[in-house]
VMD Tcl script that draws the C-alpha trace (Angstrom):
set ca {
  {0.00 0.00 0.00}
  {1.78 3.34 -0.81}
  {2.20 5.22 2.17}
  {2.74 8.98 2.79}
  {6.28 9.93 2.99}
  {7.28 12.01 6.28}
  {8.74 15.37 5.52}
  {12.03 17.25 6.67}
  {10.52 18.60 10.89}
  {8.48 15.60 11.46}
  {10.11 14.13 14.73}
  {9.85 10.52 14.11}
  {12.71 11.29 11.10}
  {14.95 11.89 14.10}
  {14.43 8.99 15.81}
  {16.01 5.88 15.80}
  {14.57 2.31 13.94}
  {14.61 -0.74 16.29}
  {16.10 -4.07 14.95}
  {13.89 -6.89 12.84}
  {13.89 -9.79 15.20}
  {10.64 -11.62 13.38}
  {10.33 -12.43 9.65}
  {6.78 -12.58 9.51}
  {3.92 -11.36 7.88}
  {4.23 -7.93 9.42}
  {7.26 -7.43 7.67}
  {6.26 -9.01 4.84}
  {3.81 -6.31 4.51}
  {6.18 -3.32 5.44}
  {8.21 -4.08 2.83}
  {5.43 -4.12 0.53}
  {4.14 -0.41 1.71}
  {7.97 0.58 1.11}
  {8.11 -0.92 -2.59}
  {4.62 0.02 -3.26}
  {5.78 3.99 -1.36}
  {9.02 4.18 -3.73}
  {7.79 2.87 -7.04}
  {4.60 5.58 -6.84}
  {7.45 8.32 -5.88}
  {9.83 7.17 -9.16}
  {6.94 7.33 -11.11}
  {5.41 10.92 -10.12}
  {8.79 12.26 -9.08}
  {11.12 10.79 -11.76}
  {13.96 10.38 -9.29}
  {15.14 8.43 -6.39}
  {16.24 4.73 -5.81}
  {15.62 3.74 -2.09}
  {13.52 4.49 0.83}
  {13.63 3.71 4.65}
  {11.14 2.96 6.64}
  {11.19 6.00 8.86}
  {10.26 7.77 6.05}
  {6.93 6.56 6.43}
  {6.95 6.65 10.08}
  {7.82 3.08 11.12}
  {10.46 2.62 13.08}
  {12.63 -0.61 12.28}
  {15.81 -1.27 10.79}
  {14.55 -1.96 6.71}
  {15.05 -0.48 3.94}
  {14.28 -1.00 0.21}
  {15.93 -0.37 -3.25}
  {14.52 -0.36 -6.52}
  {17.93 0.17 -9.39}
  {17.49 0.10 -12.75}
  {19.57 -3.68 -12.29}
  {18.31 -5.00 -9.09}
  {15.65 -4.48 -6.26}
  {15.97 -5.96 -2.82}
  {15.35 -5.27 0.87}
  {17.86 -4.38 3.28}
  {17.18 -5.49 7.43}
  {19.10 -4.64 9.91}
  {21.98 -3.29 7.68}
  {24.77 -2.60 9.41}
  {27.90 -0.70 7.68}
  {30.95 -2.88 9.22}
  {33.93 -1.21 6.88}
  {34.29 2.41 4.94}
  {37.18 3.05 2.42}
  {39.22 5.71 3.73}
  {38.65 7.74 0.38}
  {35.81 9.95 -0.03}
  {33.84 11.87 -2.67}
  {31.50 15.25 -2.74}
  {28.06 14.53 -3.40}
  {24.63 16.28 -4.09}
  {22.09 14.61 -1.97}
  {18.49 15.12 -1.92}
  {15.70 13.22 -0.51}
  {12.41 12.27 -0.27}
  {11.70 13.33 2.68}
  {12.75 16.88 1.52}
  {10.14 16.38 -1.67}
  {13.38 16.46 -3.45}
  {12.89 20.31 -3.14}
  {16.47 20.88 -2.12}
  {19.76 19.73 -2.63}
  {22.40 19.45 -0.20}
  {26.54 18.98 -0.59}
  {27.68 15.66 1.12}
  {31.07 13.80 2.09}
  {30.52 9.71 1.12}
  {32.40 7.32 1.74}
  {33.52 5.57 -1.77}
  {33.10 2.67 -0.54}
  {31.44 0.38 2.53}
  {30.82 -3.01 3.02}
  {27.20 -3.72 4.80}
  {25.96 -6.75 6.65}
  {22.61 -7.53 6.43}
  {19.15 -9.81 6.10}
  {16.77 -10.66 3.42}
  {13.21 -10.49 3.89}
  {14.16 -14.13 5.16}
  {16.45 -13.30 7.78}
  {19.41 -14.66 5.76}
  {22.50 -12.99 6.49}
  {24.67 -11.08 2.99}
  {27.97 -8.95 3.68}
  {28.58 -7.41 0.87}
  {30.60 -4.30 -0.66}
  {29.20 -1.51 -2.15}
  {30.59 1.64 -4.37}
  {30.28 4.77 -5.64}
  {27.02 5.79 -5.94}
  {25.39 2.42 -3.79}
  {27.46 3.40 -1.31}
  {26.68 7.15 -1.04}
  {22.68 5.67 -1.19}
  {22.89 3.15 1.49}
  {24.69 5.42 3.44}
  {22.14 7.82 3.49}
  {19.05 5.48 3.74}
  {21.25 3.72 6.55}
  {21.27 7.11 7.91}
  {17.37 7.63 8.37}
  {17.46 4.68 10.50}
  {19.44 6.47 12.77}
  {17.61 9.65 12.91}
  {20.44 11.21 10.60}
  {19.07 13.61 7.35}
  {21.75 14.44 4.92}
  {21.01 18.68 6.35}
  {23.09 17.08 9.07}
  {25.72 16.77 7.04}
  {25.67 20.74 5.70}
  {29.66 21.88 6.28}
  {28.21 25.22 5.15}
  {25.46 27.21 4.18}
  {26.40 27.44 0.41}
  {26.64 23.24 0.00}
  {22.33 23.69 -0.26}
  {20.67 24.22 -3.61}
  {16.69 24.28 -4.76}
  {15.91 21.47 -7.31}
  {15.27 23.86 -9.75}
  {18.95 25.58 -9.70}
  {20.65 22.14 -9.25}
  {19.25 20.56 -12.43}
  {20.22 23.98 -14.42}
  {23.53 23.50 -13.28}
  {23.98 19.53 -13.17}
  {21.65 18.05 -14.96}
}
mol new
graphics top color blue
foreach p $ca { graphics top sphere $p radius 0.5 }
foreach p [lrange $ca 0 end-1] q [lrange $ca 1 end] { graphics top cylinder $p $q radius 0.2 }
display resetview
């Protein structure tokens, strides 16, 4: 079921997601609102690739990704290992209506343990730009939104001015 999308001042975007301990049916069925929630966004929006489940206020530890090459569920991810080089990013997010824009440090790299929908356990490495994603949807399940990350007030651009410029 798609589910409305908290936005940037709602407090439950600064709290922090509980663990998965039961693969059940109630999972089963968040992960479903979060598919359902991110494919109607792609669609209307024409942008973005994951979503947390904060984002539409539920507070555990999942998160999904639909890529142009792969969709699948992340529980309980964990990052365990970050490469110690780093690139500059332009984040937005959907719980900022992708109105704005704002100038991020990644890591290039990270490895993440985590579940399936099945509560088998992956480890796995990620780059470039799936590891500047799942670091900022692993983010939302610690109450973290990429404003936190604003080193100054001129790394924040409107939509509108960042796809003159970038697009």
């Amino acid at each position: 079921m798609i589910k409305e999308i908290l936005l940037i001042g709602n407090p439950v975007l600064r709290e922090k997601s509980k663990s998965v301990n039961s693969f059940n049916e109630e999972l089963y069925s968040l992960i479903h609102d979060l598919k359902d929630t991110l494919i109607d966004f792609q669609k209307r929006k024409e942008i973005g690739r994951g979503i947390a489940a904060p984002q539409i206020g539920v507070l555990k530890k999942v998160i999904y990704l639909n890529l142009p090459d792969r969709s699948f569920v992340l529980v309980n991810p964990e990052i365990t290992w970050k490469s110690n080089e780093m690139f500059e990013v332009w984040d937005s997010c959907f719980s900022f209506d992708v109105a704005f824009f704002v100038k991020t440090q990644r890591y290039k790299s990270i490895k993440v343990n985590y579940q399936n929908e099945k509560g088998i356990s992956f480890e796995e490495t990620f780059g470039n730009d799936l590891s500047e994603l799942l670091q900022h949807e692993i983010d939302h399940l610690h109450g973290i939104l990429a404003t936190d990350h604003l080193k100054s007030n001129k790394d924040i651009i409107l939509r509108a001015e960042w796809e003159k410029r970038y697009k």
